[in-house]
N, C-alpha and C positions, 0 to 999 in steps of 0.2 A: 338546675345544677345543685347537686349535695355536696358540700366538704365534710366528711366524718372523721373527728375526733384531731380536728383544727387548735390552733393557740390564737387569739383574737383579741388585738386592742382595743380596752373596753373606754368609754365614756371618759373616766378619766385618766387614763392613759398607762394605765398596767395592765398584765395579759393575762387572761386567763386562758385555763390548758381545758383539752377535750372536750372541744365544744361541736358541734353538726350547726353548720348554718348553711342553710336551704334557700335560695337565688329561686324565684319564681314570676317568670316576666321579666318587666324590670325591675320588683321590689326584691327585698330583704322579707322572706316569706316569716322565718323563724332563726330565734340564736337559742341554740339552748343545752345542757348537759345529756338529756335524754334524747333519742332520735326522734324526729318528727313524724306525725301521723296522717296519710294524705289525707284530704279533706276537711283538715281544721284551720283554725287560726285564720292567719293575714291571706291563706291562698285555700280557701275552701273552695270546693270544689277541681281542685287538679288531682289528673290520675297516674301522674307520673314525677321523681323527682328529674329526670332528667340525666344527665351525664353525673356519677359517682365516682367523687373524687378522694382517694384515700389521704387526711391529711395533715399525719403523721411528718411530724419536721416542714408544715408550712405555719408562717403568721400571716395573719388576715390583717389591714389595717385600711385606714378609710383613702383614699385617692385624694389627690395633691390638687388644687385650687390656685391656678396662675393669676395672679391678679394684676398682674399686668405684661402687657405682651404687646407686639407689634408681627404676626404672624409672617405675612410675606418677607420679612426681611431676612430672614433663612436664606438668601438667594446674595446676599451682601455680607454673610460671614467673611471675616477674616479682611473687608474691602475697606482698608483704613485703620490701619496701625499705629499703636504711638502716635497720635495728632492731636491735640490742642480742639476743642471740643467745638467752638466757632469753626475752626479752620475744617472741621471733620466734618462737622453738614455741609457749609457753604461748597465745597469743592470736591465732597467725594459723595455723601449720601443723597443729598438735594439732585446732582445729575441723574445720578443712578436712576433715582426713583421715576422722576421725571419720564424714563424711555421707559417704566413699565406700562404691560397692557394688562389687560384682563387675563388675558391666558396665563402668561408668568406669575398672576397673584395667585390664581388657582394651586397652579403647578406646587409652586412655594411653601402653602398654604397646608397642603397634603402632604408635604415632606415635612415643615413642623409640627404636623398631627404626630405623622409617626415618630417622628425624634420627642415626642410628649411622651404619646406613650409607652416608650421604653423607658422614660425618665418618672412615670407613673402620675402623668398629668391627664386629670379625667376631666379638666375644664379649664378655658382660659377666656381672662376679661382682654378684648383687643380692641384696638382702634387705630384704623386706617383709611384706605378707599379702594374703590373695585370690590367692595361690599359682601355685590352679588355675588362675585365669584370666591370670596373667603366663605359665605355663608354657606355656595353649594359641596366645598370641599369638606368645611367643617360636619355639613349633612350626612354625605357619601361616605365618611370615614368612621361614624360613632361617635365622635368627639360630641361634647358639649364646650358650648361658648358661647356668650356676651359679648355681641358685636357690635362694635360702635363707629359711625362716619366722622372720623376727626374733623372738626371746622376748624379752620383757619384764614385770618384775613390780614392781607398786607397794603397800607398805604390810607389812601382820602376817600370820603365820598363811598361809603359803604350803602349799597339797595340789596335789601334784601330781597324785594321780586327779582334782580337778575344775579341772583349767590347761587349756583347750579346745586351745589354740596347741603343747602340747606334743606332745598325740595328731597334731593335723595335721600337725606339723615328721615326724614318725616315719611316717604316712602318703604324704605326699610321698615320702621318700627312698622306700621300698620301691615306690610303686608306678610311679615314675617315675624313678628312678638312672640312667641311658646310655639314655634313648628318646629316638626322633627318630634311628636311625644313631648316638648316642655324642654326637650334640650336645646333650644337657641334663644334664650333672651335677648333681645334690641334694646340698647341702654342710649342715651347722646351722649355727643364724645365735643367736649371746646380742647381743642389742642391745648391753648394753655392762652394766659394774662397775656404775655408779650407776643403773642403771634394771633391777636385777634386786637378787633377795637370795641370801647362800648357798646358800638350799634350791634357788634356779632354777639356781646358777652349776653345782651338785651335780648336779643332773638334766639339765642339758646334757654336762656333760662325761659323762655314763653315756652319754648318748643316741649321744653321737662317739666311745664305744666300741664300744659295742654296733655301729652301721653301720661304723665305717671311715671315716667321713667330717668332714674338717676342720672347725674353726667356726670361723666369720668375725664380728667383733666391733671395734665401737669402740672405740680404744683412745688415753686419750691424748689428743684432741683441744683440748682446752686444757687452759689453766695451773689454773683453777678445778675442773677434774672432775679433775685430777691431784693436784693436794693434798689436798682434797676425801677424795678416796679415801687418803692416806695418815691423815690425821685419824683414818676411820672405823675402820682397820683396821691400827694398832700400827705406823705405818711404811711399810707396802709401797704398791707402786707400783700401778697397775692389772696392768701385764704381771705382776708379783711374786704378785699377788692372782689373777689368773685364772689361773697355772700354778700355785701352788699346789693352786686348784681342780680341778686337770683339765684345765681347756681347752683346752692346745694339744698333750694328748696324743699328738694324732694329725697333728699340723701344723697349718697356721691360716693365716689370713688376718687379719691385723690392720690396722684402716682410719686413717689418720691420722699417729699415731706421731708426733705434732708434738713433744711435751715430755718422751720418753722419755730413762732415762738410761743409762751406757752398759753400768752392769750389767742391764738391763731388753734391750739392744741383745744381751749373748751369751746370756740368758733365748731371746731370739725366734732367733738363730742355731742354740743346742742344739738346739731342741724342730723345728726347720723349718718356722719362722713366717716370713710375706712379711709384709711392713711394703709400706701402699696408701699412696702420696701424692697427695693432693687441693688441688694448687698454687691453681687455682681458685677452690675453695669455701674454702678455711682464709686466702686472703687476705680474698675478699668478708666473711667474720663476725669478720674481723679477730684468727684464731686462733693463729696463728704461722705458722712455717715451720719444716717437718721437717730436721735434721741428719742429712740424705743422706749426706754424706761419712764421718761418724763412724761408718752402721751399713755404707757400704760396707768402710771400714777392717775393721769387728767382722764379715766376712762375714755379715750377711743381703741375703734375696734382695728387691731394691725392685722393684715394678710401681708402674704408675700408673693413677690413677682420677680420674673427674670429680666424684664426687659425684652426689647430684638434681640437677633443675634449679632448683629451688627456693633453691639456693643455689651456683649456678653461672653464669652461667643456661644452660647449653648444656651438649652431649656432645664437645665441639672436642678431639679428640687432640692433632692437630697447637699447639694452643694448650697445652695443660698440659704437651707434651714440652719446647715453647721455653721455659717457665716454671719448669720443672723443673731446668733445664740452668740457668738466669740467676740464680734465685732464693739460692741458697747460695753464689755466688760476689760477691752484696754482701754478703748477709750477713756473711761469716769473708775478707772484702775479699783472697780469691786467686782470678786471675780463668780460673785453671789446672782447679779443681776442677769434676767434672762434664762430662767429654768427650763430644762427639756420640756416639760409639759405645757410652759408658753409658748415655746418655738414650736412643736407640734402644731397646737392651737391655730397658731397664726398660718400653716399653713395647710387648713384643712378644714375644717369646722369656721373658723374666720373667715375664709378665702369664700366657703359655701355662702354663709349669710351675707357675704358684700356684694355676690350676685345673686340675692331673691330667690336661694336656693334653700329653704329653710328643712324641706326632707332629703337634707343630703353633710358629707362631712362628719356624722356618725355613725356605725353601724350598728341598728338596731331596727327590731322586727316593725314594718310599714314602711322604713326610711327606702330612698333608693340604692342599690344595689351597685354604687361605684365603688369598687374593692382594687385596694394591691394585694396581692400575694406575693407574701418575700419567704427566701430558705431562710429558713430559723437554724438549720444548722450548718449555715458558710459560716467561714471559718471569723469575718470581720461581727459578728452577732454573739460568739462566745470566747468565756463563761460570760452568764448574765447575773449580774449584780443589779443592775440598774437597765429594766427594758429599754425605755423611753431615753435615756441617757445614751445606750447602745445606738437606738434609731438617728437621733440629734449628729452625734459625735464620731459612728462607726462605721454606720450602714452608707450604701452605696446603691447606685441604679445596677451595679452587677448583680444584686442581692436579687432582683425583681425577677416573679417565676411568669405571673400574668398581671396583666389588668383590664380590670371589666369595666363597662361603662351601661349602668341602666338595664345588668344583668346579661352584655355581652361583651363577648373578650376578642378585646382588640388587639393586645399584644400576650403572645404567650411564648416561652423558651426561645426567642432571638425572632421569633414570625410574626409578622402583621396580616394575619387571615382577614382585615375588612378594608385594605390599601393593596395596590400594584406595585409596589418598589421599586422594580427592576425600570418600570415606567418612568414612575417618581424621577428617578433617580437621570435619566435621561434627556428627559423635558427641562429640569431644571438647569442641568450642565447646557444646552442648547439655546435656555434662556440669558444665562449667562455670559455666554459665548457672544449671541447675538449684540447686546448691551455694550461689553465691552469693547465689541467693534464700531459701534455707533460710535461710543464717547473718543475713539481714536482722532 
């Protein structure tokens, strides 16, 4: 695929005009002013550019990096309104999930592929179960994702020979780590401090030895499971309590990070933990807001995430980016903190490296080939004073023309050419339905 005489967000996050950037595989073959020549560079040897797209009045910019996500729960949008955050698991989410199967997570699974990539999501970090069947959806669809088996343990007398979810977390990663071309990393997943015990936090952090592979964990999300945890365990914080444990041995994704302090802040710095912010979901359960500023001060690296849907209600990038950027500048009333070019950042380039995605999140010749294209000339993009500023504060998912993932386009002008919809869309409603009758 050729885009000729494209505007394309560069490196640091202004645009240049009339550029040809040639898609060849899945990489970024060439970006450059002049047209490309087959047989040189990053794709020598191809004898053809493929589909020429003239592309006058589009911007090129890199794809959006979910960092945290709970996929299947697209199927529990809207299931629990206004409720009180305890009262909203115990009695509406916990049931719910409980009667999924495998199919439903599938189903689910594939309908917030598509709802990504309309929202210009070319990868998300998730953690759940039914695994298999996120994994095979995420496969079938294009999507890139970081999947990970939430552990979780309730009560005494923790064995780890009979913890069913332990064997399958260690299952996944080896028989699925880089399949699909390098688009599915297997990360571990500890639910979080207060829904596991030492013994699990213990045989998680062996398990993120033993692979190499980060764990991604709740951390923090409010004031109650923050203290909570200090109560339980002589002072320490959750971050305090799970590196002690191990956990971020290996790096980490930690989700939330709302009420974290700033010694917990060079904790996640040291270790090379990414602090998720869920502007979104931690307003809707009325959870706080993350002090961006203070972990950018303390270098850690922020991505952004949506959350489920179930407490978002949507996978809206573009919405958590402008929230992201807004949110901490009433808070700490400087209306300075939080620049377009961080918030970008955090959701792209950030989002990449917090999943081990390191040729990915800028667009430049080798890197992979996850692109949005947005009209440069709808009407919320001009005039431009400020690209990046535009993108932050104006732009929208209406703005999105396509997007490609690994050099193929999974959504383009309102179609999902690598999903069923009408399917999608079916299965789902009938999953629902089923559940609902059950919980009667």
């Amino acid at each position: 695929m050729l885009f000729q005489n494209a505007a394309v967000l560069d490196e640091d996050f202004s645009v240049v005009y009339d550029r040809f950037v040639w898609i060849d595989g899945p990489r970024i073959a060439y970006i450059g002013a002049a047209p490309p020549v087959l047989g040189t560079g990053a794709a020598a040897g191809s004898d053809s550019f493929g589909e020429v797209i003239d592309g006058g009045g589009l911007l090129l910019m890199p794809g959006f990096y979910n960092a945290h996500t709970h996929s299947p729960m697209s199927l529990l949008r809207g299931y629990g309104e206004n409720m009180q955050l305890s009262d909203w698991l115990e009695n509406r989410i916990f049931p719910f999930e409980d009667r999924l199967t495998g199919g439903d997570v599938y189903w689910a699974t594939l309908l917030s592929m598509a709802e990504s990539f309309a929202h210009g999501i070319i990868s998300s970090s998730d953690m759940y179960y039914h695994c298999e069947d996120i994994l095979r959806a995420a496969c079938e669809s294009g999507a890139k994702m970081n999947i990970s088996r939430g552990l979780s343990f309730f009560g005494e007398g923790f064995d780890l020979a009979a913890y069913g979810p332990y064997a399958e977390s260690r299952k996944l990663y080896y028989e699925n780590h880089g399949a699909a071309g390098g688009r599915i990393r297997v990360d571990m997943a500890l639910h979080a401090e207060f829904t596991s015990t030492p013994g699990l936090v213990r045989a998680a952090a062996a398990l993120s030895a033993e692979t190499g592979a980060p764990v991604h964990v709740h951390v923090s999300e409010t004031k109650k499971e923050h203290e909570e945890c200090k109560a339980r365990h002589g002072g320490l914080t959750p971050v305090a309590y799970l590196a002690d444990g191990g956990i971020f041995e290996q790096g980490g994704l930690a989700a939330h990070c709302v009420w974290i302090t700033e010694e917990d802040a060079d904790i996640l710095r040291e270790k090379g933990v990414t602090a998720a912010t869920c502007p979104v979901s931690n307003l809707k359960l009325a959870s706080g807001v993350m002090n961006a500023p203070m972990l950018l001060c303390r270098g850690v690296n922020i991505a952004i995430g949506t959350d489920g849907q179930a407490s978002n209600n949507s996978l809206n990038l573009f919405e958590e980016i402008k929230l992201f950027a807004l949110l901490c500048k009433e808070r700490y009333g400087d209306p300075t903190l939080i620049t377009p070019a961080q918030a970008l950042y955090a959701a792209t380039r950030a989002g990449a490296l917090c999943q081990g995605r390191t040729d990915c999140g800028v667009l430049k010749a080798g890197n992979r080939a996850d692109i949005l294209v947005l009209d440069s000339r709808s009407p919320s993009l001009n005039p431009v004073h400020d690209a990046a500023g535009n993108l932050v504060y104006a732009a929208s998912s209406a703005d999105i023309r396509m997007t490609i993932i690994d050099g193929r386009t999974v959504y383009r002008d309102g179609a999902f050419p690598t999903v069923d919809m009408e399917r999608i869309l079916f299965e789902t409603e009938r999953s629902k339905s089923r559940i609902l009758g059950e919980l009667m």
